[in-house]
C-alpha positions as CSV (number, residue, x, y, z in Angstrom):
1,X,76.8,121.5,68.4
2,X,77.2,120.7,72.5
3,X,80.0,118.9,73.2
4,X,79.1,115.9,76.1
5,X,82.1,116.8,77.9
6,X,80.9,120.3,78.6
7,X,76.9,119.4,79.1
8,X,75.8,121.0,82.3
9,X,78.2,124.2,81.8
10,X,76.5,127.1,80.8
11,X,76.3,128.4,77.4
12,X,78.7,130.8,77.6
13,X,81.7,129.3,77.4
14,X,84.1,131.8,79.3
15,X,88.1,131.2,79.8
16,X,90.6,133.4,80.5
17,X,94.0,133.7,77.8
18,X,96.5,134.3,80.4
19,X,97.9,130.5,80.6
20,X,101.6,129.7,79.5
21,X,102.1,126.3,79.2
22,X,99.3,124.9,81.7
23,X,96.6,122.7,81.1
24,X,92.9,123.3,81.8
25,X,91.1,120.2,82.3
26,X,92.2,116.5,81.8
27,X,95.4,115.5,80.4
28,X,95.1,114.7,76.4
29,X,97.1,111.8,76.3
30,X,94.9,109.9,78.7
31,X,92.6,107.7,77.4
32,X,89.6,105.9,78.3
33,X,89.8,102.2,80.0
34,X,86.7,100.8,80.4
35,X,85.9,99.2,84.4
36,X,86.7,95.8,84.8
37,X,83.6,94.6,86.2
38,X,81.0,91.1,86.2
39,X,78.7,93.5,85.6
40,X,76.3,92.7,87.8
41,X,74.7,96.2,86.6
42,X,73.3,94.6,83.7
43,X,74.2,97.5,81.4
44,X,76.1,96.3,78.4
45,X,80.0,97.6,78.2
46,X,82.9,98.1,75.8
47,X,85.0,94.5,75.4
48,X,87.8,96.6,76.7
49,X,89.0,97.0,80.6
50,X,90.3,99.2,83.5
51,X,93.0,96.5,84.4
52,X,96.4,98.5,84.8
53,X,97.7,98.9,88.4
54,X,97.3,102.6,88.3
55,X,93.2,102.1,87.9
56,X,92.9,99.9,90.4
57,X,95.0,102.2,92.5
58,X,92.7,104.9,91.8
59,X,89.4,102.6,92.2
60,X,90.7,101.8,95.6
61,X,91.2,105.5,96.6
62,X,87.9,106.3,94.8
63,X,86.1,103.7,96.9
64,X,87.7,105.5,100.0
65,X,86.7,108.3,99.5
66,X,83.1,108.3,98.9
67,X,82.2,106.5,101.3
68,X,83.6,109.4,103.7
69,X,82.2,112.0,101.6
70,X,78.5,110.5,101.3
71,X,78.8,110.2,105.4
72,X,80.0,113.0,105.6
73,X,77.0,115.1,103.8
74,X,74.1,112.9,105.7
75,X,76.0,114.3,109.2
76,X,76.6,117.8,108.1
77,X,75.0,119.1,105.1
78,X,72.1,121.7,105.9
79,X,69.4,119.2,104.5
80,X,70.5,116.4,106.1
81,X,70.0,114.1,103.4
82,X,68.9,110.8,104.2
83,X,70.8,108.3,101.6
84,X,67.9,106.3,100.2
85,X,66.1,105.2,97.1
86,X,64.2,108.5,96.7
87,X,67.9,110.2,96.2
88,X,69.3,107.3,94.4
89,X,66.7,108.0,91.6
90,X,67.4,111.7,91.8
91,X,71.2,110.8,91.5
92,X,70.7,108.7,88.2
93,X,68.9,111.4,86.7
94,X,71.0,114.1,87.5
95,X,73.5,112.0,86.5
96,X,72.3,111.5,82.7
97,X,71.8,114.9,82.8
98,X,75.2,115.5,83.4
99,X,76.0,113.1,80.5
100,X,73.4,114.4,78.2
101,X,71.4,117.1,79.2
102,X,70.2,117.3,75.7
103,X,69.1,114.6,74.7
104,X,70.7,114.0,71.2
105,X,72.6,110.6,72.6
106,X,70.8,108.3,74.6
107,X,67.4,106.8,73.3
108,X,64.5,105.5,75.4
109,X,65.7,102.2,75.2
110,X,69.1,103.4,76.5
111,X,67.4,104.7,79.3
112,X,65.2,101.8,79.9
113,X,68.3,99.3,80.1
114,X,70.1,102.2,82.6
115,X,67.4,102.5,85.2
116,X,68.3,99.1,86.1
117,X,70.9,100.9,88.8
118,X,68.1,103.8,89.3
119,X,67.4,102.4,92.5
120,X,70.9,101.1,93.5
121,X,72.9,104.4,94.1
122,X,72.5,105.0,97.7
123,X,74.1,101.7,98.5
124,X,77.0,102.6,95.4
125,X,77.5,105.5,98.0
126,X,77.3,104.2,101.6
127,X,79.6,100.8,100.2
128,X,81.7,102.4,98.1
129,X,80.9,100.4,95.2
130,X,81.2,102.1,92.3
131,X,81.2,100.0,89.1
132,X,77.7,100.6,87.6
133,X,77.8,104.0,87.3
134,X,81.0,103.2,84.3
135,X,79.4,101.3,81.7
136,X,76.7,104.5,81.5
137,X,79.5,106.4,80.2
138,X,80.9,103.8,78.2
139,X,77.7,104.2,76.3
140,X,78.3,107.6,75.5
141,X,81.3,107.7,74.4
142,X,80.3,104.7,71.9
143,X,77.3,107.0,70.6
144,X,79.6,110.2,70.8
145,X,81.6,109.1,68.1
146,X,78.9,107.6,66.1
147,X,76.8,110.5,66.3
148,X,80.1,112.8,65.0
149,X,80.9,110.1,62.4
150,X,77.4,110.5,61.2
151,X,78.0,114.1,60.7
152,X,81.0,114.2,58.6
153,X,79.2,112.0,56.3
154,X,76.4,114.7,55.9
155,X,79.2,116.8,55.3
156,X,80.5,114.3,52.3
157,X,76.9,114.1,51.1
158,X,76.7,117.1,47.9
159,X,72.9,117.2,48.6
160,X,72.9,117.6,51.8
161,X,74.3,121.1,51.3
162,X,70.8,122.2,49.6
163,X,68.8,123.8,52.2
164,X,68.0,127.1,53.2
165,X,70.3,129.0,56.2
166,X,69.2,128.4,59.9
167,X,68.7,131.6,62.1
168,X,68.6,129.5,65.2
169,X,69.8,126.9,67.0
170,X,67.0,123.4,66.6
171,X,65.0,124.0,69.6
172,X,66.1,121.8,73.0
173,X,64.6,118.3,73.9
174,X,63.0,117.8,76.9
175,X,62.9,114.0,76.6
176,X,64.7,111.6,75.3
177,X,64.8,110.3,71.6
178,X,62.3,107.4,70.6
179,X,64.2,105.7,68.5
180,X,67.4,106.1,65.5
181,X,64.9,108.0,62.5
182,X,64.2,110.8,65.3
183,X,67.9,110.7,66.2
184,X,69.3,111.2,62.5
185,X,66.6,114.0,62.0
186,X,67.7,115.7,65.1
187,X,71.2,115.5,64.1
188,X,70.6,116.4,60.6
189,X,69.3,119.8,61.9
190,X,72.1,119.9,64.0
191,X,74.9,120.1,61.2
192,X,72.9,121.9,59.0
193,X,72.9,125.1,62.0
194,X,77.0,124.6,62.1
195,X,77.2,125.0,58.7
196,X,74.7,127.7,58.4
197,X,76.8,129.9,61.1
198,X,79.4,129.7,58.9
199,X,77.9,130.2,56.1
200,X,77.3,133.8,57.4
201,X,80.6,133.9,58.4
202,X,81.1,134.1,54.9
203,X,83.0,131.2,54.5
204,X,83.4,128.4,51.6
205,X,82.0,125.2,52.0
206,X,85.6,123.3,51.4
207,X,86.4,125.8,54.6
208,X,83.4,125.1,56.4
209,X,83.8,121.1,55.6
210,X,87.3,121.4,57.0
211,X,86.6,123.2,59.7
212,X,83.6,120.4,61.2
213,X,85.3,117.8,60.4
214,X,88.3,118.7,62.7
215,X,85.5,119.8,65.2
216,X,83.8,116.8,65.2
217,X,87.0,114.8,65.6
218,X,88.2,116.7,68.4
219,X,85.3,116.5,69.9
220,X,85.2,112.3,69.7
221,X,89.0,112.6,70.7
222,X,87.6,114.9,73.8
223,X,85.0,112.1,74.5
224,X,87.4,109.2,74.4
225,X,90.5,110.7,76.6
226,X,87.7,111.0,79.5
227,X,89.4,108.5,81.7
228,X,87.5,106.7,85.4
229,X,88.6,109.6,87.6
230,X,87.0,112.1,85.4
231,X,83.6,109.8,85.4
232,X,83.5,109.6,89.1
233,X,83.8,113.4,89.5
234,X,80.9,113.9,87.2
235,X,78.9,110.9,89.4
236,X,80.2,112.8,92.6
237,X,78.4,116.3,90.9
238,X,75.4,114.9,90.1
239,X,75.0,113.5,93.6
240,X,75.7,116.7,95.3
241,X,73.9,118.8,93.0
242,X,70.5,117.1,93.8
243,X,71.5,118.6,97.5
244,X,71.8,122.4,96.0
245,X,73.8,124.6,94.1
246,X,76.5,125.5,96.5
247,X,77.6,122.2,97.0
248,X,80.2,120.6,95.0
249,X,83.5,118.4,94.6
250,X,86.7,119.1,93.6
251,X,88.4,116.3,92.0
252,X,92.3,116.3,93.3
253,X,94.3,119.4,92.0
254,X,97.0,119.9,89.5
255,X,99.7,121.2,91.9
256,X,101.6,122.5,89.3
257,X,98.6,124.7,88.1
258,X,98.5,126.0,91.5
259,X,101.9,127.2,91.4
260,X,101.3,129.1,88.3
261,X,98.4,131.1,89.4
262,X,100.2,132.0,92.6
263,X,103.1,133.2,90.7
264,X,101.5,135.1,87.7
265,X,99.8,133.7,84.4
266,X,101.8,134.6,81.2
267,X,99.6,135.5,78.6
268,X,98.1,138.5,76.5
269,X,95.3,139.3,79.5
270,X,92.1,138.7,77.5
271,X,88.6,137.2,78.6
272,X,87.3,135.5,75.8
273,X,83.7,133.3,75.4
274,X,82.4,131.5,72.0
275,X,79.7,132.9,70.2
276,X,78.6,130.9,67.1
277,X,81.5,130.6,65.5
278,X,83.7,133.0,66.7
279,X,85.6,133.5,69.7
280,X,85.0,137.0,71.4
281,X,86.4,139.6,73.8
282,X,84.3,139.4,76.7
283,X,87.0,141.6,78.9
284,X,90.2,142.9,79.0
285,X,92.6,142.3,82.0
286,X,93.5,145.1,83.5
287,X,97.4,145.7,83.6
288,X,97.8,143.2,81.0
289,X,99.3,143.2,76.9
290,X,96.1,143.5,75.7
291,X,95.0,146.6,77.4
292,X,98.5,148.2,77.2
293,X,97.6,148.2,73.4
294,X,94.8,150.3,73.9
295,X,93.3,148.6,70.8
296,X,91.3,145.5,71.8
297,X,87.6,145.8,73.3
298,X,85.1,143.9,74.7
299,X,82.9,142.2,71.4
300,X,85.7,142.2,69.1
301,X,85.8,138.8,67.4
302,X,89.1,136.7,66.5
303,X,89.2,136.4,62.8
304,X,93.2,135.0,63.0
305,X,96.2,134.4,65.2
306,X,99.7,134.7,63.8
307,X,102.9,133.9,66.0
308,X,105.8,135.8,65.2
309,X,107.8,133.9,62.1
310,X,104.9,131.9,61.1
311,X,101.7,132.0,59.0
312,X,98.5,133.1,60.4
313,X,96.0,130.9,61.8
314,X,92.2,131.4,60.9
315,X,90.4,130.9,64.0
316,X,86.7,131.3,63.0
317,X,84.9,128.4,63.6
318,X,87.4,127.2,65.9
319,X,86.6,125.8,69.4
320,X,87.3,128.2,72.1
321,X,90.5,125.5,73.7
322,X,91.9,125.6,70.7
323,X,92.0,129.4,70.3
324,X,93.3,129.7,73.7
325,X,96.1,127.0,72.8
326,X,97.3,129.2,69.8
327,X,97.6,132.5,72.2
328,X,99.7,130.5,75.2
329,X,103.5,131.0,74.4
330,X,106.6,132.0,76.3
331,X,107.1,135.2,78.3
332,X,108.4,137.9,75.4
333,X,106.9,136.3,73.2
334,X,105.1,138.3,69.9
335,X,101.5,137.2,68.8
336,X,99.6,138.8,66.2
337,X,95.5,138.7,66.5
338,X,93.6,139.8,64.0
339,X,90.1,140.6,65.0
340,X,86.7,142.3,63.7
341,X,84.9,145.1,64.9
342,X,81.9,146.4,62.9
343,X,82.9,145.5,59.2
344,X,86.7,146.9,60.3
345,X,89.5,144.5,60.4
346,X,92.4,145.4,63.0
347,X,95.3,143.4,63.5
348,X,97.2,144.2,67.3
349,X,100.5,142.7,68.0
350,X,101.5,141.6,71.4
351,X,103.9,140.6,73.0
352,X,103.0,137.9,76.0
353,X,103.8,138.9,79.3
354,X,103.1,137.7,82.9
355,X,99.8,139.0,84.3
356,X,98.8,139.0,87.9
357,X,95.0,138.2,88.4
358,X,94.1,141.1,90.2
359,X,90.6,140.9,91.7
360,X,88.6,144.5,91.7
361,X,88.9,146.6,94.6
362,X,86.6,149.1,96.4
363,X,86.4,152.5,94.5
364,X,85.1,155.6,95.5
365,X,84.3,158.9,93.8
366,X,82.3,162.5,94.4
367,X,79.4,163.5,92.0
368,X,77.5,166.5,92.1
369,X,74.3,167.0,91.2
370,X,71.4,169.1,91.0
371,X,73.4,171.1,93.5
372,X,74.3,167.9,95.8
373,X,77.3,166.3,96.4
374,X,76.7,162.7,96.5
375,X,79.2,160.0,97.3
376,X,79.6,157.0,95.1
377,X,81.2,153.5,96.8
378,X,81.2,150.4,94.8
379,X,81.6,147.3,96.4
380,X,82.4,144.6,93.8
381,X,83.0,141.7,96.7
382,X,83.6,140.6,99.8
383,X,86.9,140.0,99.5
384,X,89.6,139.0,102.2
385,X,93.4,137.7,102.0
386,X,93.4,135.1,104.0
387,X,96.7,133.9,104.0
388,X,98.3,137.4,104.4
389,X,96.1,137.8,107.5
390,X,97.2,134.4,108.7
391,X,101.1,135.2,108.8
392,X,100.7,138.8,109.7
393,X,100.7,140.6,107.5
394,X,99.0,143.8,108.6
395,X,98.9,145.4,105.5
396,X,96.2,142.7,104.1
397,X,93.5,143.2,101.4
398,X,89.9,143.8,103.5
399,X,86.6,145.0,101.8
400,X,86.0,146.5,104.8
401,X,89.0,148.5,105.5
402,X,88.6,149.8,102.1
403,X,84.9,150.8,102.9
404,X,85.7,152.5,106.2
405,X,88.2,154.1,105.0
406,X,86.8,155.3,101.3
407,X,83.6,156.2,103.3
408,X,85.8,158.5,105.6
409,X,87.3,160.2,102.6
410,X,83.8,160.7,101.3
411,X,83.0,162.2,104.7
412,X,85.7,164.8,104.6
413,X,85.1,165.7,100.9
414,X,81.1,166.5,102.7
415,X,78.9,165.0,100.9
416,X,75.6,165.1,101.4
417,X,74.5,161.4,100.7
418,X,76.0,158.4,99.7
419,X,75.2,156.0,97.3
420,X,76.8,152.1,97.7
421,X,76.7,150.0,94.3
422,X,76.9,146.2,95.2
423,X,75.5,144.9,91.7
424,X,76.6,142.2,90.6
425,X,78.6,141.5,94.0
426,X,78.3,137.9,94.7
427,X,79.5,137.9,98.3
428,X,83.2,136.8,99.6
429,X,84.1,136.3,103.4
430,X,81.3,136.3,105.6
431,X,83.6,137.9,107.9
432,X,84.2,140.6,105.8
433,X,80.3,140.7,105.8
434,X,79.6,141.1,108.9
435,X,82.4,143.8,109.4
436,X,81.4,146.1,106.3
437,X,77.6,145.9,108.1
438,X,79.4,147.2,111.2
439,X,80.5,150.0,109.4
440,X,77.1,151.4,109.2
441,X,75.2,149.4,112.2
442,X,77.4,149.1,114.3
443,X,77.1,145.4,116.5
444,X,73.7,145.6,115.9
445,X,71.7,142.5,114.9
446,X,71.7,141.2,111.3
447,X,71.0,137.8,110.7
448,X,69.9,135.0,111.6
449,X,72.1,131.9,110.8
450,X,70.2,128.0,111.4
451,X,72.8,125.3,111.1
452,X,72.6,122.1,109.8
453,X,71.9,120.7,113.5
454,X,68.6,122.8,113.3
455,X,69.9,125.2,115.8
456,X,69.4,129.0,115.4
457,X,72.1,131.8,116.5
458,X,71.6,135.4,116.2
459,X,74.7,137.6,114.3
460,X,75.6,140.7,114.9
461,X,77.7,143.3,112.9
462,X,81.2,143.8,114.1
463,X,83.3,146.7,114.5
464,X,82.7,150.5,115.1
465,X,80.3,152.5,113.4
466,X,81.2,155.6,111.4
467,X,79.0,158.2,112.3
468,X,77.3,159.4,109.1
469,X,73.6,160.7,109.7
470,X,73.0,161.5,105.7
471,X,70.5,159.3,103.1
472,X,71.7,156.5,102.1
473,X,70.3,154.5,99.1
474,X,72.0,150.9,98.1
475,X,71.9,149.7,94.7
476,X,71.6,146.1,93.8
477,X,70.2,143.9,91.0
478,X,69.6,140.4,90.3
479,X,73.6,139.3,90.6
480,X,73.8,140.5,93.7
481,X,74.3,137.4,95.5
482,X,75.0,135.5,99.3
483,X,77.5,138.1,101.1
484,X,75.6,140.9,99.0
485,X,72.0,140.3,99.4
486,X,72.5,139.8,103.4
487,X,74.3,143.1,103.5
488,X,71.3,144.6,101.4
489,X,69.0,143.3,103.4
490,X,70.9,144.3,107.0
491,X,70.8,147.8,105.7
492,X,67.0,147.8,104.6
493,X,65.5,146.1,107.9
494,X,67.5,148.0,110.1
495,X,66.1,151.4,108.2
496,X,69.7,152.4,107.0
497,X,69.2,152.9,103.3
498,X,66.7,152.6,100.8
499,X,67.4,149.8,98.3
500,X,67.1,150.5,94.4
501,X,67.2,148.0,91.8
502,X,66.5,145.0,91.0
503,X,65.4,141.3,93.0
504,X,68.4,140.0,94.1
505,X,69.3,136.9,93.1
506,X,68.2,134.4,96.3
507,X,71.3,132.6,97.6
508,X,71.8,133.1,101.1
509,X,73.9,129.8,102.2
510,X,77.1,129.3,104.2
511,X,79.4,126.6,102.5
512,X,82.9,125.5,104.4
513,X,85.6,123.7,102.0
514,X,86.8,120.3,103.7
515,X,89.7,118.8,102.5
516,X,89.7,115.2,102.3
517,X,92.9,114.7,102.6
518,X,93.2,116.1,105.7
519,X,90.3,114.0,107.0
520,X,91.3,111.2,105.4
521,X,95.1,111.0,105.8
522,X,97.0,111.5,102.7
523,X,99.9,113.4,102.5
524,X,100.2,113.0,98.4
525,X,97.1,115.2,97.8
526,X,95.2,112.0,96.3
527,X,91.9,112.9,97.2
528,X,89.5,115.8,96.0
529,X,87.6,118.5,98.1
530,X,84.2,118.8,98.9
531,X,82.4,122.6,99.3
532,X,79.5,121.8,101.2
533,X,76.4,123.9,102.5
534,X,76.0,124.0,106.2
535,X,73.9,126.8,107.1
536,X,71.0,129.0,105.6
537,X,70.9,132.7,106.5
538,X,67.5,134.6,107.4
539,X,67.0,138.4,108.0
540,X,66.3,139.3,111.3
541,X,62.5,139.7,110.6
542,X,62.8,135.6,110.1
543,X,62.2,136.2,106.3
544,X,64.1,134.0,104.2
545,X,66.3,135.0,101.2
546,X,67.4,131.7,99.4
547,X,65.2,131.7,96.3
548,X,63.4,134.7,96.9
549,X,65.8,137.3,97.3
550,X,65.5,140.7,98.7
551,X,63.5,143.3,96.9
552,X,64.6,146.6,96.5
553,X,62.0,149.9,97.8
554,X,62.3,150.9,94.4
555,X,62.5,148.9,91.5
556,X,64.4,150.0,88.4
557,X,64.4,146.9,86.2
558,X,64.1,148.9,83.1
559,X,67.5,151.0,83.9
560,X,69.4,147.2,83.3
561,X,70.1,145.0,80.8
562,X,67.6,142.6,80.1
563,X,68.9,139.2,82.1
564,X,67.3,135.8,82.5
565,X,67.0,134.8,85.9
566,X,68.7,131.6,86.6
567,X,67.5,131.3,90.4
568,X,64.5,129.0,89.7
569,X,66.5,126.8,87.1
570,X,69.9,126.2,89.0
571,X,69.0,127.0,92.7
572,X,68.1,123.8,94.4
573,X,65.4,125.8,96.9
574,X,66.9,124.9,100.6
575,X,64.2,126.8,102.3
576,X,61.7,129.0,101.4
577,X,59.9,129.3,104.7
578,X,60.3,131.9,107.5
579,X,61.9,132.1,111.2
580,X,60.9,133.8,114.2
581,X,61.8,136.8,114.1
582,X,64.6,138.6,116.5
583,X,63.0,142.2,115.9
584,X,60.7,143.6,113.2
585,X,62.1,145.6,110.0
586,X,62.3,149.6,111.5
587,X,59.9,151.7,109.7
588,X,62.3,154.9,110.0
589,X,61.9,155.3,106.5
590,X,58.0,154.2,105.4
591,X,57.4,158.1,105.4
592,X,60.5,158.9,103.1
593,X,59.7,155.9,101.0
594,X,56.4,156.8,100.4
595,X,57.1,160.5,99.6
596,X,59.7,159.5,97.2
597,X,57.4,156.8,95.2
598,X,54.8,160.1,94.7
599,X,57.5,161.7,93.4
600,X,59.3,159.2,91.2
601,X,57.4,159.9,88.0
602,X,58.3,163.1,88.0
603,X,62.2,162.5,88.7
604,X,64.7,163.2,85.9
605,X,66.1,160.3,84.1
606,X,69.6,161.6,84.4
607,X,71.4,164.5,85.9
608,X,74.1,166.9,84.8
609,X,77.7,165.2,86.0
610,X,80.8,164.9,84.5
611,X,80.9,160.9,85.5
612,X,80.5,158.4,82.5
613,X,77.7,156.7,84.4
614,X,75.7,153.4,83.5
615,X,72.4,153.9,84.1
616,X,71.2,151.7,87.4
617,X,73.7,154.2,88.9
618,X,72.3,157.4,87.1
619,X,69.2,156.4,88.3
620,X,70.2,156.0,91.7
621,X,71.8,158.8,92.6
622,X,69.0,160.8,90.8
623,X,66.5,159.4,93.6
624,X,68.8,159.9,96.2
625,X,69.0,164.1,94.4
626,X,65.6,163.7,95.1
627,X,65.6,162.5,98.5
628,X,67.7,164.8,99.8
629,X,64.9,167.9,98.1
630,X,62.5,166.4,101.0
C-alpha cells in the first residue's frame, strides 16, 4: 500500500545500503505544526499552529526565497513561463498529485473545497505568500492516519480474513473518490493485497497482522513528522514540474551528509529495491563486503538480518528504510543476512566496511569473429571531475580521455571495426560531449543549441580527431538519454556510424544548478537549489530530439528486455518542432545501410566468441561482421 510521503516516486523503490549512521530524508523526531494562518484560503485546518520562532524563521526565509526562484524561472527557464492563472491551475494539480497521486485520500468534496486557491498560486509565487498551500496537507495527514487506522481494524476483524488471494495489485484510480462507501471499498481491497502478498510469503496471519500493523503505524508516524519545510519543497516540485522534467529544487542540504559521501559510505555495498514484500538485491557494489563474499546476487531476497550477539530479525514484509536501518552499523562491524535464492536459503556474514562510490568507467575489449577483429568500447556516461580539474589536477577522470585513449589501444591491437555501446548512458558533462564527438569528427558541426532568449548558436566538436577510417556501428536503446542521444545522433548525421538498437529515450535539454544562496546572500546554506532548464538541443539537420528521440538504422528491440517507455508519461514535451537546418544528414552510408537491411534476415543471431555477451551487443557486432563481408 503507497505510502503519501513517497507518491510521485517511481515504483521501484531503489536505495543504496552503504550508509553508517546518516539519515536519508527528514529528521524523525520532527513533527508536524500546522501554519498559523486567518485563513483567508478558506480550506479548513488542524486546531493546532506553526507558532515557535524557528517556523516563523523558516516562513520568512521560505517567503524569500520563492519569490526569487519564481523570477527567476519567468527570466531564464527555456519556456519562459509566464506566472498566471493558466499555471496556477496546473500548480494545484500537480500539486495534489504530488499529495495523492492515487487517489485513495482526498474525495471530491475535498477537492471541491481545495480548488478555492486553484486560481490563486501565481500570486502565492510572485508575493511570496505561502499559507494556502499548508492546510492542503493538513488534510492529508488527518485522512492518512484515518485511512491506516481503518486498516488495522480490518486486520482485528476474524471475517475479514475470508477471501480468496489477490494476484495483483487493485487497479489505479484515475479520479478521485465520490464519496466514504467508495473509499472503504477501495481500501478494503487494498489490505486484503498486503495480506495476500504475505500470504504467499508463507507467513501466519498473527505474523502477517503484526507485520501491517507496525507498517501502517510507521507509515502515519512518516505522515505526521512531515514538518512546513518539507511541504513547501513538495509545492516548490509541483510548480517546476509543470515546466518539465529536468527542472527541480533542492531543499537546503544536510552538510553532514555531504561529508560522508565525500569521505566514503560504511556499509555492506548492496543496491536493494522492494518488491511485494521483500526487499531485493538489485546490484552489488563493486569493491564492497558484499561482493568480496562472492555469495550475494542480484534477485536474492532478504529473508533476515542478524547483528553479531543478537537475534535475527525477520525482514519480510518490512519496509525497505527499515531494512536499510538494520544493515547501517559501525566500520568492523559483523552482520548476518540471510536471503533466498530459488527455494535455497543462504546466510552470508559480513563485516561492514567503508565503500567508495565509484561510478563506472570506460572499458574496452577485442572480439573476434567470423574471422574479424572487432573492437568493443562502452561508454556508460559522460562523466567529468570537476573539482579535480578546477585545482589542477592533471590526472582527472574524463570520458573522453578514456575514449581516445581506449580507442588508440584498439587501434594498435588492428581491429577491423569498432563497435561503441552507449545504452543506458544518460549523458554527464556536455563538455565531455562535445569532446568525445571530437574524437571521431573532429571540430565539426553537431548541434544546434536555442537558449532560453530564443537565440540559436551552432556547436561544434572539440579536440583532434583520431584517424580511424574502419565501420563503425553505435549501439543505443531507449536509456540512452541527453549527453548520449546527441552523441548518437552527431555520429549518425555526420555519416560516422550506423546506429543499432533501440528509440532513444527523447531528452535533449541543458539544465545549469543555481545556488540560491549565492544569489541570495546567505552564508549559513539556508536556502535550497534550483536545476533549471535553459536550452533545448537540435541535430544539425534542425530535427529535434526531446520527446522523440533518435532512431537507430537498425532496430533490434527484440534483442532487449522488454521496458515501458516512460518518455510520454514524465517528459514534459519542451519542443517537438524542427530548426533550420545548418547542413543536411550525409548520406555516405544510404548505400551500406541499404545493403545491410537485404542482408539482415539472413545474419546469424550470434557468433563464435569467447566474451559473455548480452545480446543488443551480440547482435551488434554480428551486423558490423557483416558489414565488414561488403
Amino acid at each position: 500500500m503507497g505510502n503519501p510521503r513517497n507518491l510521485g516516486l517511481t515504483n521501484a523503490l531503489i536505495a543504496m545500503v552503504l550508509l553508517g549512521g546518516v539519515g536519508c530524508g527528514s529528521n524523525p523526531n520532527q513533527k508536524t505544526a500546522p501554519v498559523t494562518s486567518s485563513n483567508p484560503s478558506g480550506i479548513s485546518q488542524n486546531t493546532s499552529k506553526h507558532s515557535s520562532d524557528s517556523e516563523k524563521s523558516a516562513s520568512v526565509r521560505r517567503h524569500q526565497e520563492i519569490r526569487y526562484l519564481t523570477k527567476f524561472i519567468s527570466d531564464y527557464h527555456i519556456s519562459r513561463p509566464a506566472i498566471d492563472n493558466t499555471l496556477s491551475s496546473k500548480i494545484f494539480f500537480s500539486y495534489l498529485k504530488s499529495l495523492d497521486n492515487k487517489h485513495i485520500y482526498f474525495l471530491k468534496n475535498d477537492i471541491k473545497e481545495f480548488s478555492k486557491i486553484e486560481y490563486s498560486l501565481d500570486n502565492a509565487l510572485i508575493t511570496g505568500w505561502l499559507k494556502p498551500i499548508f492546510p492542503i496537507h493538513d488534510r492529508l495527514v488527518t485522512l492518512v492516519h484515518e485511512r491506516y487506522m481503518y486498516s488495522i481494524s480490518l486486520l482485528n476483524t476474524t471475517d475479514f480474513w475470508n477471501f480468496k488471494l489477490l494476484d495483483n495489485q487493485p487497479k489505479e484510480l484515475s479520479d478521485w473518490l465520490s464519496d466514504e462507501v467508495e473509499r472503504k471499498t477501495i481500501w478494503r481491497d487494498l489490505v486484503r493485497f498486503d495480506i495476500s502478498e504475505l500470504r504467499k510469503a508463507g507467513l501466519s496471519r498473527d505474523t502477517i497482522k503484526a507485520i501491517l500493523v507496525a507498517r501502517y503505524h510507521e507509515i502515519i508516524d512518516q505522515q505526521g513528522s512531515v514538518d512546513s519545510d518539507e511541504v513547501y519543497a513538495m509545492f516548490v516540485n509541483a510548480f517546476t514540474s509543470t515546466l518539465d522534467s529536468g527542472t527541480s529544487y533542492y531543499p537546503p542540504r544536510n552538510h553532514k551528509l555531504n561529508i560522508d559521501f565525500e569521505l566514503g559510505l560504511v556499509g555492506v555495498g548492496l543496491v536493494l529495491e522492494q518488491q511485494g514484500p521483500y526487499v531485493t538485491v538489485n546490484a552489488v557494489t563493486k569493491g564492497g563486503p558484499a561482493q568480496m563474499s562472492g555469495i550475494l546476487l542480484k534477485n536474492d531476497r532478504l529473508v533476515s538480518i542478524e547483528e553479531q550477539g543478537t537475534e535475527p530479525v525477520n525482514v519480510i514484509g518490512m519496509s525497505l528504510e527499515k531494512v536499510v536501518g538494520l544493515l547501517r552499523g559501525k566500520e568492523n562491524s559483523i552482520v548476518t543476512i540471510e536471503v533466498k535464492r530459488n527455494d535455497k536459503l543462504l546466510q552470508v556474514p559480513l563485516t561492514r566496511k567503508q565503500v567508495k562510490l565509484i561510478a563506472p568507467k570506460v572499458s574496452s575489449f577485442v572480439v573476434d569473429a567470423d574471422q574479424q577483429k572487432v573492437g568493443v568500447i562502452k561508454i556508460p556516461s559522460f562523466y567529468l571531475d570537476f573539482i579535480a580539474q578546477t585545482r589542477g589536477d592533471l590526472n582527472y577522470n574524463s570520458v573522453s580521455r578514456d575514449v581516445r585513449e581506449q580507442l588508440q589501444v584498439l587501434i594498435n591491437a588492428r581491429i577491423n571495426g569498432l563497435v561503441i555501446d552507449i545504452t543506458g548512458n544518460s549523458g554527464g558533462a556536455l563538455s565531455e560531449v562535445h569532446k568525445t564527438a571530437g574524437i571521431f569528427l573532429g571540430e565539426a558541426p553537431i548541434l544546434q543549441q536555442k537558449n532560453s532568449d530564443g537565440k540559436v548558436e551552432v556547436v561544434k566538436a572539440k579536440g583532434k580527431a583520431i584517424i580511424f577510417d574502419k565501420p563503425i556501428v553505435v549501439l543505443v536503446d531507449s536509456d540512452t538519454a541527453s549527453g548520449g542521444e546527441m552523441f548518437a545522433a552527431a555520429m549518425q548525421d555526420h555519416g560516422k556510424a550506423l546506429l543499432v538498437g533501440e528509440r532513444t529515450y527523447g531528452r535533449s535539454t541543458i539544465q545549469q544548478m543555481l545556488d540560491l544562496n549565492r544569489w541570495l546572500r546567505s552564508d549559513g546554506g539556508q536556502f535550497g537549489a534550483l536545476r533549471i532548464t535553459v536550452a533545448e538541443v537540435f541535430r544539425v539537420t534542425g530535427k529535434g530530439i526531446q520527446a522523440k528521440g533518435v532512431t537507430p538504422n537498425f532496430i533490434l528491440t527484440s534483442a532487449f528486455q522488454e521496458k515501458t517507455s516512460i518518455t510520454s508519461e514524465y517528459e514534459t514535451v519542451l519542443s517537438t518542432s524542427e530548426i533550420a537546418a545548418v547542413q543536411q544528414g550525409s548520406t555516405q552510408l544510404d548505400n551500406i545501410e541499404a545493403k545491410l537491411a537485404a542482408r539482415q534476415n539472413n545474419m546469424p543471431v550470434s557468433i563464435e566468441s569467447s566474451k559473455n555477451l548480452n545480446q543488443p551487443l551480440n547482435n551488434a557486432i554480428s551486423l558490423l561482421v557483416e558489414w565488414l563481408k561488403i
